[in-house]
N, C-alpha and C positions, 0 to 999 in steps of 0.2 A: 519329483513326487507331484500328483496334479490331486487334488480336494474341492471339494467343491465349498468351502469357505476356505478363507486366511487362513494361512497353513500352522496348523497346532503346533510342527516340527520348530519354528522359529521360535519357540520358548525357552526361555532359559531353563538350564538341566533339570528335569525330574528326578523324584527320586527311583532309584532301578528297581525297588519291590514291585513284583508284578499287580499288588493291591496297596495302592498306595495309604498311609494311615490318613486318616480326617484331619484335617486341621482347627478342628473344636467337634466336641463330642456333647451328641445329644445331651436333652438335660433331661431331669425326672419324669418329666410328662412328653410324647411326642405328636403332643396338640399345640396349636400356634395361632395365632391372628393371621398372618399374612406365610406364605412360602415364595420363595424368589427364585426361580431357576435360573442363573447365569450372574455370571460376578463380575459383570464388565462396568464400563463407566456407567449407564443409566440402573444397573442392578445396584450396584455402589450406591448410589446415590439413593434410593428408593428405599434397600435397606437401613440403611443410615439413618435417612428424614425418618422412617418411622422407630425407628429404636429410640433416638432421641426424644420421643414421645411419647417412648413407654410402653410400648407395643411389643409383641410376643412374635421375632421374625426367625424364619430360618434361612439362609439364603442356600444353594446349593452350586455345586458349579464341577464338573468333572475334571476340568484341571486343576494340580496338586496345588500349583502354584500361580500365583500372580504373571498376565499377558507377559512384562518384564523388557518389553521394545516398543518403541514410537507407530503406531497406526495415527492415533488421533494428532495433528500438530497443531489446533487454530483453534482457538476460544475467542468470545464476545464477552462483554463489561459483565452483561448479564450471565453467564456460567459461573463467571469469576465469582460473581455473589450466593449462585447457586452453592459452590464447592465452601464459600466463608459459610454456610449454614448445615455441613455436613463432615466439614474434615480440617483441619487445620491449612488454612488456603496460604499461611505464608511459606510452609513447608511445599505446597501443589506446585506454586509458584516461583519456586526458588531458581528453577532452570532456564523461566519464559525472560521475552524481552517484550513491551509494549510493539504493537507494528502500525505506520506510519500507513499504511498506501500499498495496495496492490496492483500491478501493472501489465497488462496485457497488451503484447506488440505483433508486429505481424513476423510474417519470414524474413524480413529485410532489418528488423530491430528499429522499426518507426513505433511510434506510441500510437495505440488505436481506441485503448482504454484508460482510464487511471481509477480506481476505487478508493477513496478516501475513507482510512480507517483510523487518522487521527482523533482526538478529543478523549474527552469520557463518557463513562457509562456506567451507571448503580452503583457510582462509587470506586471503579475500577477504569485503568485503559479503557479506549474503546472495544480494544484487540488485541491477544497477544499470537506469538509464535512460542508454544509450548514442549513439553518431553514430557508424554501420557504415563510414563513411569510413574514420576511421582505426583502425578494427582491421584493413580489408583491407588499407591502408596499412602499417600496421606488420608484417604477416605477410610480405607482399611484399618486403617492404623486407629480411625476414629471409633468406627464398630467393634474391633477386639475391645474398647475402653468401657463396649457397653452391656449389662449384664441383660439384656432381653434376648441381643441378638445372637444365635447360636448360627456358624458360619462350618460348612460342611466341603470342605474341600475335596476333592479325589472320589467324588463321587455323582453317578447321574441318573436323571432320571428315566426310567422307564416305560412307569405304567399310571396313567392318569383317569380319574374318574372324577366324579359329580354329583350331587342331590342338591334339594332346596336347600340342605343346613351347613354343606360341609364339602371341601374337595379332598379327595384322599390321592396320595402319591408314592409311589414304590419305586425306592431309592436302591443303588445299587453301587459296589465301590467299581472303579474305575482306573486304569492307565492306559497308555499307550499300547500296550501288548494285550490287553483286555477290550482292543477296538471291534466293533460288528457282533459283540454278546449281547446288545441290548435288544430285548424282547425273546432273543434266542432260549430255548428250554436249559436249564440247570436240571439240577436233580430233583423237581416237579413237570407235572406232565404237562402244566397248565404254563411254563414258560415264566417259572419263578426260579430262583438262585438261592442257594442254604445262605448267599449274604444279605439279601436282599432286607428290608426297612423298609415299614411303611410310618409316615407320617403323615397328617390329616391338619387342615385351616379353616380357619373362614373363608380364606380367600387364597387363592394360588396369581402370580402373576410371572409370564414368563416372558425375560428379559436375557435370553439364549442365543441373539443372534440370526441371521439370514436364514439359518436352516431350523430353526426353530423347534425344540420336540416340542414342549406346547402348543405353540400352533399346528403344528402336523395332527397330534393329539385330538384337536380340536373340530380335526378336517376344514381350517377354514381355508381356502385358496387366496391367493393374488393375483391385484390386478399389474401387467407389464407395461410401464412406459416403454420399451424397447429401446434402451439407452446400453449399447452393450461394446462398450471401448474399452480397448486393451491395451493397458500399459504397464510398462516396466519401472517400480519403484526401486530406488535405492537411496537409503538412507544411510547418512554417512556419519561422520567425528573429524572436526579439523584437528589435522596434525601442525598448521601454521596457519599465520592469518589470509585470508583469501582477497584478493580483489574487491574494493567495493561494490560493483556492480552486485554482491551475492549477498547482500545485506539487504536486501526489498524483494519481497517475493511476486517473480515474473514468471507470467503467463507466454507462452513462444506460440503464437497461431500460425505454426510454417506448413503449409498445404505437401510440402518432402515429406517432413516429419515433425509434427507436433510435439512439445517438451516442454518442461517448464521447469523451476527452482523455487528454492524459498529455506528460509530460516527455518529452523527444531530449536528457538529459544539463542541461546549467547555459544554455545559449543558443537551446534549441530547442525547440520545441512540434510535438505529432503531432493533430490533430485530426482524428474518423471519425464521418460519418454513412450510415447506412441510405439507400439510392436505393429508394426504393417501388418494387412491381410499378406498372405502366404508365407510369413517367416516362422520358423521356429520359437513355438515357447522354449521346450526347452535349452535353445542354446540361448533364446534372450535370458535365460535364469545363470548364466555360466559366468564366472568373473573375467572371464577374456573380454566376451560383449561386453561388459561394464567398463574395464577400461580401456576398450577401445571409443566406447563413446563418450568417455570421461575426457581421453586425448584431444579427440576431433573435434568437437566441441565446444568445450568449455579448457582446452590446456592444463586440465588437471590431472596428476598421477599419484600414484601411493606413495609421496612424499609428500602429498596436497592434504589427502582425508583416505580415513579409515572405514572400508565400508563394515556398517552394522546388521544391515538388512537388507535382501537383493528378492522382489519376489516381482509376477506378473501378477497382475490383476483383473479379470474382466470384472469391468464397473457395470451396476446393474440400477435404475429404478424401478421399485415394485412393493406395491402398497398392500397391504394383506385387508381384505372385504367388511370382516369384522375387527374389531380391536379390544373387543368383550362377546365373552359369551358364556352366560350362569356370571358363576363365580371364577371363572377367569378372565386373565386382562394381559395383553402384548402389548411392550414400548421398547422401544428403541428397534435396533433392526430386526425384530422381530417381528415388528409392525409395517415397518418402512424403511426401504435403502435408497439412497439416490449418488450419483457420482459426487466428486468432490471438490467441484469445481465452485461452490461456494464455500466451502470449507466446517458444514455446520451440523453433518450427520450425527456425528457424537453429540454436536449443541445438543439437536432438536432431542435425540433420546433420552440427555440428560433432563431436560424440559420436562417432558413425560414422566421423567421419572420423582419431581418433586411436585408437579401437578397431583400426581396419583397417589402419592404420598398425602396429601393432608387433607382429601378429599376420601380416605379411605380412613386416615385419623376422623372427622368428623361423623363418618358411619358407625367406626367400630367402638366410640366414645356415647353413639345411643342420640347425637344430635344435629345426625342427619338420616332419609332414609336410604334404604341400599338404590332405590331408583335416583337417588344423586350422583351415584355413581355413574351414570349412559352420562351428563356434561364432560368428563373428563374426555372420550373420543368427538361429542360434538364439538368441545374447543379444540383442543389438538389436532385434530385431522382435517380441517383448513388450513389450521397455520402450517404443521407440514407438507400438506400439497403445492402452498403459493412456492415454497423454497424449492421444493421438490423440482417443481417444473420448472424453474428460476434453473437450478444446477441443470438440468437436462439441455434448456436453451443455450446455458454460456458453453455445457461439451459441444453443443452441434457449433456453435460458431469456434473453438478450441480447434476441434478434429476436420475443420472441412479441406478437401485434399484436392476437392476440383479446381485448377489454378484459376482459370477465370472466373470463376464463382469467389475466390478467395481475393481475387483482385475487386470484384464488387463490391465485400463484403469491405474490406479496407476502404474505398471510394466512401462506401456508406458513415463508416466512421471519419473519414476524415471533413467529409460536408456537414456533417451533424444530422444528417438523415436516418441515421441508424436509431432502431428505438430505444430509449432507455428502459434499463431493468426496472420491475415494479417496484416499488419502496418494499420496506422491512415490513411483514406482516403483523397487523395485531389479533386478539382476541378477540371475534364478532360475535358469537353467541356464544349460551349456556349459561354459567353463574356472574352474571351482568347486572347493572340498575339498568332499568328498562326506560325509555323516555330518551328526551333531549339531553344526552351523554355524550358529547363528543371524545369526551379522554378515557371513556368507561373503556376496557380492553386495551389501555396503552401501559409501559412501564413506569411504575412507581422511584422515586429518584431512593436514592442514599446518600446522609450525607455526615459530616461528622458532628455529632450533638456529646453535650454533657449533662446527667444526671444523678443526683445525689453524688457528687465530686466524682464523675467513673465519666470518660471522658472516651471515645471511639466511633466507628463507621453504625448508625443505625440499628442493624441490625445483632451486633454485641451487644447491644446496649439495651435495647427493648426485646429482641429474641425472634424468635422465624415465627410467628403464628397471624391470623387480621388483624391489622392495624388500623383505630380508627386515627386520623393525625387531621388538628384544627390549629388556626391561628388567635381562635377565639381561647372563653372559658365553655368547656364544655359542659358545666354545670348550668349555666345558663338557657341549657337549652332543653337536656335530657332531664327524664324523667328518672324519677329511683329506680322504674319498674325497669327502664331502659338497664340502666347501668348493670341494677341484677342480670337479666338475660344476657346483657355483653359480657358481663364477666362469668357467666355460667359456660357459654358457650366456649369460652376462651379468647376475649377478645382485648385485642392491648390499647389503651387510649393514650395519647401522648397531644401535649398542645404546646406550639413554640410563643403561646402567653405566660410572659413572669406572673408567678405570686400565687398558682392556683397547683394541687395535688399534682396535675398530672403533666405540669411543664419540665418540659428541656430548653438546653438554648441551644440556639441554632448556630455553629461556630462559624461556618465556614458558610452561611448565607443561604444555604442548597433549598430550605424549604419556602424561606424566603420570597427567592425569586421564582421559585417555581408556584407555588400562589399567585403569583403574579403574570404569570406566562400562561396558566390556567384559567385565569378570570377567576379563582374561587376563593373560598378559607378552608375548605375543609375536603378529605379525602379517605378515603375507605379503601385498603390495598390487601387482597388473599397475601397467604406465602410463599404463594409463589410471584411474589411481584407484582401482579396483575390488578388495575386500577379497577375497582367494582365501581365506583362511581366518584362521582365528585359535586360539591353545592357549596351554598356559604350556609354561613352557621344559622339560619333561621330554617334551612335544608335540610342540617341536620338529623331531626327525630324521625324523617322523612327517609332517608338516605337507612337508617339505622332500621327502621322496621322493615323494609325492603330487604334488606341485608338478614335478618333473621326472618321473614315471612318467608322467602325463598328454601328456607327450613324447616319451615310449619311441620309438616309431614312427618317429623322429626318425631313428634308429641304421640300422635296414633300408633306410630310404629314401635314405641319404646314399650307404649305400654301394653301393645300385645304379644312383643319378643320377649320382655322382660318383667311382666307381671308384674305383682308388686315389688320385685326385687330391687336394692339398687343399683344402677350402673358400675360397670367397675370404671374407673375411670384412673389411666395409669397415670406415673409421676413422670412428666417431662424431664428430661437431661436437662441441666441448666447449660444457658450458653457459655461458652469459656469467657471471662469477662477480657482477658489479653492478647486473644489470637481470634481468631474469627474460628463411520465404519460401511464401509460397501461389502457388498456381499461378489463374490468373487469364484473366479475357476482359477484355482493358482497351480504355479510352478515354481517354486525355491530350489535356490541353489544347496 
């Protein structure tokens, strides 16, 4: 079967009714705050951060059921903390193992690269090797817990529209045998279905994947890196234990045939090889090819590992022009795909998708204006371009086949001539303190504090929203007026000074020494991590108006939306206090 995305058919069993039943059913009203079209990792996550908020979401998603197999395998310290603020992360994580180091060697198995993915990160590994099951598993699991979010399974979109006040969307049920109806005429003339639903937002955000119906929708085009490599994954299950060498995920730069391996977490193995120009997709989709190149190889047979997944991929990057438009908004591959050779395309969508999250909470709470909203693509679409092109460089050095070129490129690494990849991107504009900021746009640590005897990692503890964090008393510094507006806004203050209302202690040093690494006392963190600024405590009231001035607009807009009404302003989910994708032309077997 060839699709032009990851082939739907790799999902575990639907149900056979040709109209599959919903898997939550509308509620009384089919008005919403937000609508989510697609229920993948970055939709997951998007709905979630705003349910927990309080927020009025529907997500929609035309499959009955949950993806149910590994695409995503590779998380950073910072996802890790993403998913602790959205789903229960020790269940996400039950299957990953921390990863050490990634290694990319030439055709001869000499080292040409090593990536260093020891240490930590917001509290988490720096990196894991995962099984995408159960993080969507456990997000999910979080949103059925919550009474805002009404979650619509087996059903999809079809018909999208727009005004100043409201996006309206025309739902439709869905399966596999109901594929190529959408838009197609039912029993209206106008190309409507007697199943058809409409529901209506403030805001529509589609989070659908590479082939996007909201973006299509929207007519917005993409731009093409022209990164168009084709490879055959297969992902396995050891049946015994393997070889050490298959515990560190390696990169093979062999100019024959490019391929590489890597961990799925403690139980699972990813294997990728290069589909030459002129060879057959479809027999590269067949289990013979797989183990014959299982054999030749790497020496392993079906007494080795169980394969779970056999698909071809062409890997694609392509960034879509707009990432808003009205009241709509695209993240994750909706937005942007890029190959997988940094391992972070599901990161960066999930990024997006708690970015847009509390930045959409801060509009739809009356204390921010909708023009807040264009920061979320200004921030976002630098940081996934530097990655973006970052993965496109390491597939061209990955895929290069001309040997003498591939014999230079090895020279180059092994003199030290070769360039290093840029550093890890941060946040350079948008909702920023403006000035001499050096850490403004970097990540905010995590670390484990206790307060009022409730002892865990940050962010259980204080909750996902701005955090103002001092070493000082912040009383000392702020004004009442201050304090009102932080806590109107919703803003958490915490100081790792004994003796004053808003202290924790620092258990394990984290804030500590990052003070000190900072040059500062005090810090101002969005929630999504992201440092808005930093100063010492005489900086503060400084730091703090800046941080609500950047909001001002907030004030005009409330009171011409909402008259003298007042704000609804919903009840956040309290934190648990005890637990915290390329776009493709496939072939499956």
């Amino acid at each position: 079967m060839i699709a032009a995305t990851p082939d739907p058919t790799e999902r575990s069993s639907l149900p056979a009714e040709s109209i599959p039943r919903p898997c939550g059913d509308l509620a009384s009203s089919d008005t919403y705050d937000v609508i989510v079209v697609g229920y993948g990792p970055s939709g997951l996550v998007l709905a979630s951060a705003l349910g927990r908020r309080g927020h009025r979401v529907l997500a929609v998603e035309r499959w009955a059921s949950l993806y149910g197999l590994p695409r995503l395998t590779h998380i950073d310290g910072e996802v890790a903390r993403i998913i602790q603020n959205v789903g229960d992360v020790d269940r996400a994580l039950q299957g990953s193992e921390p990863a050490s180091e990634y290694i990319w060697r030439n055709g001869e198995g000499e080292t040409l690269l090593t990536v260093d993915w020891s240490g930590e990160s917001s509290g988490y590994a720096a990196h894991y090797t995962m099984y995408q099951p159960d993080i969507e598993d456990a997000i999910d699991a979080d949103i059925r817990g919550q009474d805002t979010v009404d979650v619509l399974q087996g059903w999809q979109a079809v018909h999208l529209s727009q005004d100043s006040d409201e996006v309206t969307l025309r739902i439709r049920p869905w399966s596999k045998d109901r594929q190529g109806q959408t838009g197609q005429p039912g029993d209206g003339s106008d190309g409507t279905h007697p199943d058809d639903r409409t529901v209506t937002a403030r805001y529509i955000v589609g989070a659908d994947g590479a082939n996007s119906f909201v973006r299509t929708s929207l007519g917005i085009e993409r731009d093409d890196l022209e990164s168009n490599d084709v490879w055959l994954n297969l992902d396995t299950e050891k049946l015994r234990e393997l070889p050490e060498r298959f515990a560190v995920s390696t990169q093979f730069c062999d100019p024959v045939r490019p391929n590489m391996f890597m961990p799925i977490g403690a139980r699972r193995h990813r294997f990728e090889v290069a589909v030459l120009p002129g060879e057959s997709l479809e027999e590269a989709a067949t289990e013979e090819y797989a183990w014959r190149w299982f054999r030749e190889r790497h020496g392993l047979g079906p007494d080795d590992v169980r394969i779970l997944r056999q698909i071809v991929y062409v890997f694609s990057a392509r960034t879509a022009q707009r990432w808003r438009e009205g009241r709509a908004f695209l993240i994750g591959d909706a937005a942007h795909t890029m190959p997988p050779y940094m391992g972070q395309g599901a990161c960066s969508g999930m990024r997006d998708g708690l970015t847009l999250a509390w930045k959409l909470d801060l509009v739809l709470r009356g204390f921010a204006a909708d023009a807040f909203l264009d920061t979320y693509e200004a921030e976002r679409r630098p940081h996934v371009a530097v990655i973006q092109a970052t993965s496109v460089a390491l597939g061209e050095i990955a895929n290069l086949r001309d040997v003498d070129a591939a014999k230079a490129r090895d020279e180059a690494f092994r003199t030290g001539t070769a360039p290093p990849p840029p550093p890890f991107p941060t946040i350079d504009a948008g909702y920023l303190a403006p000035g001499e900021q050096p850490f403004a746009g970097t990540l905010s640590p995590q670390g484990v504090i206790t307060k009022d005897r409730r002892t865990g990692l940050f962010d259980d503890i204080i909750g996902n929203r701005i955090n103002l964090v001092t070493s000082g008393d912040p009383a000392s510094v702020l004004s009442q007026a201050q304090f009102d507006r932080l806590a109107e806004v919703g803003v958490d203050i915490v100081s790792t000074r004994p003796g004053n209302p808003w202290s924790v202690t620092d258990d394990n040093g984290t804030y500590r020494d990052y003070f000190a690494a900072i040059g500062a006392e005090a810090y101002v963190a969005r929630p999504d991590f992201v440092v808005f600024g930093t100063g010492s405590m005489a900086e503060v009231p400084g730091l703090v108006d800046e941080l609500l001035g950047q909001l001002r607009g907030a004030r005009a807009w409330r009171e011409q939306a909402l008259g003298a009404q007042t704000p609804r302003v919903p009840t956040p989910r309290a934190q648990n206090s005890e637990t915290a994708g390329a776009e493709a032309t496939v072939v499956s077997a």
